[in-house]
Structures are given as C-alpha cells and as structure tokens.
C-alpha positions as CSV (number, residue, x, y, z in Angstrom):
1,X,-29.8,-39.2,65.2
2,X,-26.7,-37.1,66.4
3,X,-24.5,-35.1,64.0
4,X,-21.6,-37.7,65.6
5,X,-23.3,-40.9,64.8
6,X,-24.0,-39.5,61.2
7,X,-19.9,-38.8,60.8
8,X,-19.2,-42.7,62.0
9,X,-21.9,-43.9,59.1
10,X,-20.3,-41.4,56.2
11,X,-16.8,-43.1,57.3
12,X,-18.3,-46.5,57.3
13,X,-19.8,-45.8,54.1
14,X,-16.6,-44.0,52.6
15,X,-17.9,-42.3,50.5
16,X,-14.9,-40.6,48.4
17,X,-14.4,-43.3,45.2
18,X,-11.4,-45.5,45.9
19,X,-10.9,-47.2,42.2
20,X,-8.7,-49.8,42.5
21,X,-8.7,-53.0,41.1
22,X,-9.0,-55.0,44.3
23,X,-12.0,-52.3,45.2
24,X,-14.4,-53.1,42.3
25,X,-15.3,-56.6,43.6
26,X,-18.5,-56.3,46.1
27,X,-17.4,-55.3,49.3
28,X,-18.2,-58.2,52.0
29,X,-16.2,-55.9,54.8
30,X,-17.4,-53.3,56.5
31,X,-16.1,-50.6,54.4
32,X,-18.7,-50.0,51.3
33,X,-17.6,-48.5,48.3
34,X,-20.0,-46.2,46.0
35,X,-19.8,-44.5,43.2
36,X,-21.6,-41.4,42.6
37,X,-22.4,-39.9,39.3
38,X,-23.1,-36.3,39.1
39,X,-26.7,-34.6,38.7
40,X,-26.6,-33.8,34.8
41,X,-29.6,-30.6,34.8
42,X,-30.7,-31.4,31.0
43,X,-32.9,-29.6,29.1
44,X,-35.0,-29.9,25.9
45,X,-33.5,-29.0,22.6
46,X,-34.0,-25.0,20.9
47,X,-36.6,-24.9,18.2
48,X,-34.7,-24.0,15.2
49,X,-36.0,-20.6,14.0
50,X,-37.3,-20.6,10.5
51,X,-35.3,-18.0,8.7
52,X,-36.6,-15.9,5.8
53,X,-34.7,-17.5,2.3
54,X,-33.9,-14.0,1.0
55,X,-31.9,-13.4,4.6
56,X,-30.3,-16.5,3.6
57,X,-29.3,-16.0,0.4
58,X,-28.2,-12.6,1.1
59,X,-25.8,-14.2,3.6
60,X,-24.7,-16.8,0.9
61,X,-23.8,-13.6,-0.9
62,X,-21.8,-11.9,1.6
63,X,-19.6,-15.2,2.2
64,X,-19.4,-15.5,-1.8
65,X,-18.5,-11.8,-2.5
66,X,-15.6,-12.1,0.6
67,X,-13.8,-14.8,-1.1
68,X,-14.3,-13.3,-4.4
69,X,-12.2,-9.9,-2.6
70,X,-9.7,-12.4,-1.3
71,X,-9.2,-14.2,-4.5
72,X,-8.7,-11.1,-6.4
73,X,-6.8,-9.7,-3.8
74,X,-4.4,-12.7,-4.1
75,X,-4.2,-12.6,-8.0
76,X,-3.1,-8.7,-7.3
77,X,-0.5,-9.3,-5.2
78,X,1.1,-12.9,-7.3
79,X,2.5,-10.1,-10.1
80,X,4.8,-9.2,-7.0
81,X,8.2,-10.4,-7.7
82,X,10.3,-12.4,-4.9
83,X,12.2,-9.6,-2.7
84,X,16.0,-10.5,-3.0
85,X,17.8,-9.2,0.1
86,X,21.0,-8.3,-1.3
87,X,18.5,-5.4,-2.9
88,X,17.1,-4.6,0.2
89,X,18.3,-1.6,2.1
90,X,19.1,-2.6,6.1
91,X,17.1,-1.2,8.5
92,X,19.8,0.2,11.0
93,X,21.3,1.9,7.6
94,X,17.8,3.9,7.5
95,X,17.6,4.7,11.2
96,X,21.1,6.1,10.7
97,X,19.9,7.7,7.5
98,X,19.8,11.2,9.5
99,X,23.0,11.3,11.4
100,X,24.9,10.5,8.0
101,X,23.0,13.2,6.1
102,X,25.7,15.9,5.2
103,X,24.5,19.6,5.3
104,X,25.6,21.4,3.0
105,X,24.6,25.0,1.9
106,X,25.6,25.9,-1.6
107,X,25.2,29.4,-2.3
108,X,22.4,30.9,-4.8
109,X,24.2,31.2,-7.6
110,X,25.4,27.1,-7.2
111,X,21.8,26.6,-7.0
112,X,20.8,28.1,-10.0
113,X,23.1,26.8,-12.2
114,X,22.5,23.3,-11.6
115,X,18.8,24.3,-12.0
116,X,19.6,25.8,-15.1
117,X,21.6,22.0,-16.2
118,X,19.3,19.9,-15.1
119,X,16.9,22.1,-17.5
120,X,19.3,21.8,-20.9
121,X,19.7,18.1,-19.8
122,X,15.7,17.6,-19.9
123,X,15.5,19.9,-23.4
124,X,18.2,18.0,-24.8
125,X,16.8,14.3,-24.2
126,X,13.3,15.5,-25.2
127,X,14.7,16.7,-28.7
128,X,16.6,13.2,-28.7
129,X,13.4,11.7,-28.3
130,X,11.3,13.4,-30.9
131,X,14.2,13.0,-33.3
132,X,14.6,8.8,-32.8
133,X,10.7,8.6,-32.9
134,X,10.8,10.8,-36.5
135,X,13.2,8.2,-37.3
136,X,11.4,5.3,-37.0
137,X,8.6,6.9,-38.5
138,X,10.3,7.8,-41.4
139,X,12.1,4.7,-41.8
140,X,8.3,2.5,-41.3
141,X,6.7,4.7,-43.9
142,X,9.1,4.0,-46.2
143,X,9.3,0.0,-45.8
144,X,5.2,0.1,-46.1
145,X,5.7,2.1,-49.2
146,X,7.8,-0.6,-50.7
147,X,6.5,-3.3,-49.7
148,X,3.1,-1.5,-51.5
149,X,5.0,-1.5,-54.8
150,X,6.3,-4.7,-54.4
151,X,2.7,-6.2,-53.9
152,X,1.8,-4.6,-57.1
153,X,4.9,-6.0,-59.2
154,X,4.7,-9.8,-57.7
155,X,2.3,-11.0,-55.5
156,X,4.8,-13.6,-54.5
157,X,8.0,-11.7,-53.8
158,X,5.5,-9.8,-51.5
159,X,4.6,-12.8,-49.6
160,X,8.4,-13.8,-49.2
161,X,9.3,-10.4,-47.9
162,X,6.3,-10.6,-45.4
163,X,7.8,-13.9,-44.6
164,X,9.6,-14.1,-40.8
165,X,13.6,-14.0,-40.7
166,X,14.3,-17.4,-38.9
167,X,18.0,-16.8,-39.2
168,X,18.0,-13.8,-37.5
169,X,16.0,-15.5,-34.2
170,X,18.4,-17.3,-32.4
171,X,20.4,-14.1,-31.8
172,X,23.2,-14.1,-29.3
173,X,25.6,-11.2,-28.8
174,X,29.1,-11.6,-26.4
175,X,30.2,-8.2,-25.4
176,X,32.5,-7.3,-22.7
177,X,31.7,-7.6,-19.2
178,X,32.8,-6.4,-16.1
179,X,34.1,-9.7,-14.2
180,X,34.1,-12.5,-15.7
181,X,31.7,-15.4,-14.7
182,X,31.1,-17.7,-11.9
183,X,31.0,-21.0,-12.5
184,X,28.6,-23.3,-10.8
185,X,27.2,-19.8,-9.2
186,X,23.7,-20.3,-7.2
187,X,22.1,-17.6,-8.2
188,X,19.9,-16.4,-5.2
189,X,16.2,-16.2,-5.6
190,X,15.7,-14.4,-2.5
191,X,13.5,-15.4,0.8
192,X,9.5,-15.6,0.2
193,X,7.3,-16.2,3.0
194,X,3.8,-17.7,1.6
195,X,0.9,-15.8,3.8
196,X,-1.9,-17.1,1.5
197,X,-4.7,-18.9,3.0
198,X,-5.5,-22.5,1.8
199,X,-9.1,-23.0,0.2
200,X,-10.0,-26.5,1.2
C-alpha cells in the first residue's frame, strides 16, 4: 500500500473528532467519525510503609508543640495595645530626622554645668522619694497601732472601722482643663490589622 493511498483513507476516515450534534448520529456517508480516547499507562498502587509508632508519635509531638509556640506566641502579643496614628511619628519626618538635626557645640564649661543640674535634679527627687515613702510608712504604722488598741477596747468598733467607706467610692473630681469638651466627639481607636491565623 502506497504512503498516497494511506493519506486518501486517513481523510476518508477523518480522523480529528468533529463533535457536533448533527455528527454523533452513525455516519451512513462516506465520511466516518471516531473518537479516540487516550492510552492511560496505569500502574498498581504503593504499599503503604509500616511506620514505627514511636516515629509517629514523635511527629504528633512536633505538630502539638508548634501550635502550642503559636498559641503562646499569640497570647504574648494580645497585651499589645491598638497603635493610634495620631501617636505615630511619620516616616518621611524620620528620614528627614538628620537634615533637621541642629549642631550645636556648647563649650566645656556649658557642658558641665548642666551635668552638674541634671545631678542636683536626680539628688533632689531621690530625697523626695525617700521622704513620701517615710511618710506613708509612718502614717500606716500608726493606723495599725490604733486600730490594735481599738480591737482591744471593742471588738465591734474594730469591725466598723475595718468596714469599706462606700461613700467615698463613687468619687468624681472636675478640675480645670485645657479646652473645653467636644460633644459627640468619636474618639479614634486607631487602625488594627488582625494577622492571626484561624484554628479550624
């Protein structure tokens, strides 16, 4: 058979699938239409290994001890309060941040006595300190003391004086303030972007 009368048969036979609706009818013409499916190379199944339970287990583990890190990873960082933006220096503001830096040279003796302030200033809050924590001190000795005396003259006075101030609770103070307030004001809560992954 010639490689010419083998061409005339494959167009005969038309053998590229025509899918039409008036094509799926059998063919009484001299056109055929076939369908070819493709060779599918299958092969059997992989024997599942048998894995040792202690190499399992120690997996298990792994997995178990990641989402334990995450979780507590998560709880660390839900302390963090929301950043507000308005607090938030901008970041063209820190690029400039050297170009606006002023150099200034002060001379030595400048120097030393702001060292020296700052060093009085220090002193002086520390003896502040010491002196308000004497205070208290001294003024919680003393109530202990008399409430000790008092527990010895009347056990129930003692119990009254022990007894919570509920008039004193509800305390409110007005003092002055800079502007005054903004009515209906939205305070803003600033923008929060939630990056935590979902446990299904």
């Amino acid at each position: 058979m010639s490689w010419s009368s083998l061409l005339c048969q494959l167009k005969r036979l038309c053998l590229t699938p025509k899918f039409n609706v008036s094509n799926r009818a059998i063919s009484t013409g001299e056109n055929h239409f076939f369908r070819s499916t493709p060779c599918l190379m299958a092969e059997p199944l992989k024997k599942k290994k048998k894995l040792d339970p202690a190499i399992v287990r120690a997996r298990e583990e792994r997995k178990k001890k990641k989402v334990e890190k995450q979780i507590r990873r998560l709880e660390k960082n839900a302390k963090q309060l929301k950043p507000i933006s308005e607090c938030e220096v901008s970041i063209t503001l820190l690029d400039e941040k050297p170009q606006r830096q002023r150099n200034i040279c002060h001379s030595a003796d400048i120097l030393e006595q702001r060292a020296l302030l700052e060093k009085k200033w220090a002193n002086f809050k520390r003896v502040q300190l010491l002196r308000d924590l004497q205070m208290i001190d001294r003024v919680t000795l003393h109530q202990q003391r008399a409430l000790d005396e008092l527990k010895k003259e009347s056990e129930e006075l003692y119990n009254e004086a022990i007894q919570m101030d509920f008039h004193m609770i509800p305390f409110t103070s007005v003092g002055p303030v800079e502007t005054p307030p903004i009515e209906n004001y939205d305070v803003p809560d600033g923008e929060y972007l939630d990056v935590s992954k979902k446990w299904s």
